[in-house]
N, C-alpha and C positions, 0 to 999 in steps of 0.2 A: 890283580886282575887287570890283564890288557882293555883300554877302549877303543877297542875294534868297532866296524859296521855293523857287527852282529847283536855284540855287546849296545848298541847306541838304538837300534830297529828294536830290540828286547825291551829296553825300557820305553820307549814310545810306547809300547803296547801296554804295560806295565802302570806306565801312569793313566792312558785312556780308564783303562778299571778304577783307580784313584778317583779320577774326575767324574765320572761318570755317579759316582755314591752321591752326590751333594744336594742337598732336600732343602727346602725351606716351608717348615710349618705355617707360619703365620701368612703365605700367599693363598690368594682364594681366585678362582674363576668365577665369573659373573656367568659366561657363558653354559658351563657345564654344572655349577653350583661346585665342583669340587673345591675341597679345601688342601693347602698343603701341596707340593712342586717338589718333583723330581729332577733334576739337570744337570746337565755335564757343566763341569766348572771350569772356565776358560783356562787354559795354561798358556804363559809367553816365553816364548822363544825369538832369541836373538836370532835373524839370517839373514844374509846379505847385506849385514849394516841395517839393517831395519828390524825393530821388534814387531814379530808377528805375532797375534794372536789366534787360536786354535781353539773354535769349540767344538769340533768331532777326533777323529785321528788325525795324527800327523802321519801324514801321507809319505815324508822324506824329512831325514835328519842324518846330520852326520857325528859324528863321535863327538869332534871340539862343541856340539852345540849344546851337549846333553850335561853340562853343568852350566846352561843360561837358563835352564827349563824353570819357570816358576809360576808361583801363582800370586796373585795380588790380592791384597785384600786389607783395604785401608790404607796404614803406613808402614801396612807388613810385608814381608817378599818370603815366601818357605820354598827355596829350592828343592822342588821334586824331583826334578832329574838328577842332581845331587846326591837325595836321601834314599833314590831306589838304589843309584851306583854304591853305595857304602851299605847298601841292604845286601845285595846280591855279593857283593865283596867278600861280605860276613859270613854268610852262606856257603860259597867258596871255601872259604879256610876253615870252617868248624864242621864241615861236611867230607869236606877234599872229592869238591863239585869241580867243574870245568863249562863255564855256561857257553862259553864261545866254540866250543869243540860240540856241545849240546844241540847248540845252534847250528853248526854247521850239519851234523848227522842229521838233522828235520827238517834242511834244508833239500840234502841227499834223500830222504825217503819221500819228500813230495813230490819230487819230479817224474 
């Protein structure tokens, strides 16, 4: 599988849903009395020589950035944008998918 712009916008999206699951039980509001937090889980992205951080969508990414995409967490780093590229990869070959041709027809039928 090419990493096209198509292929790089597709996983942005992809990991937004990723990020977006991450809960923490044990937080409580004072204000609402609610227990337990829902929240997008920041991803960083290398761009422009600077690592940026992301907690809603990324707005613009290009192909080379989408194996910088990660998440932090301690002393850990899990390349997301990495593991969706080797998801959809997988998917491709054991389907005999074409995401970038996918993409581009959904691109075609929105306009």
């Amino acid at each position: 599988m090419k990493n096209t712009q198509n292929i790089a916008s597709l996983i942005a999206k992809l990991e937004y849903e990723v990020g977006r699951e991450c809960y923490n039980p044990n937080s409580y509001d004072g204000y609402t009395g609610i227990e337990g937090l829902g929240y997008r889980y920041p991803v960083k992205v290398y761009q422009d020589e600077n690592m940026r951080t992301y907690r809603g969508s990324i707005t613009s990414i290009s192909p080379s950035e989408i194996h910088t995409m990660k998440y932090v967490f301690g002393s850990n780093h899990l390349f997301i944008g990495k593991g969706i590229y080797n998801i959809l990869n997988e998917l491709e070959k054991r389907y005999g998918l074409d995401f970038d041709k996918m993409e581009e027809e959904l691109d075609k039928s929105e306009e």
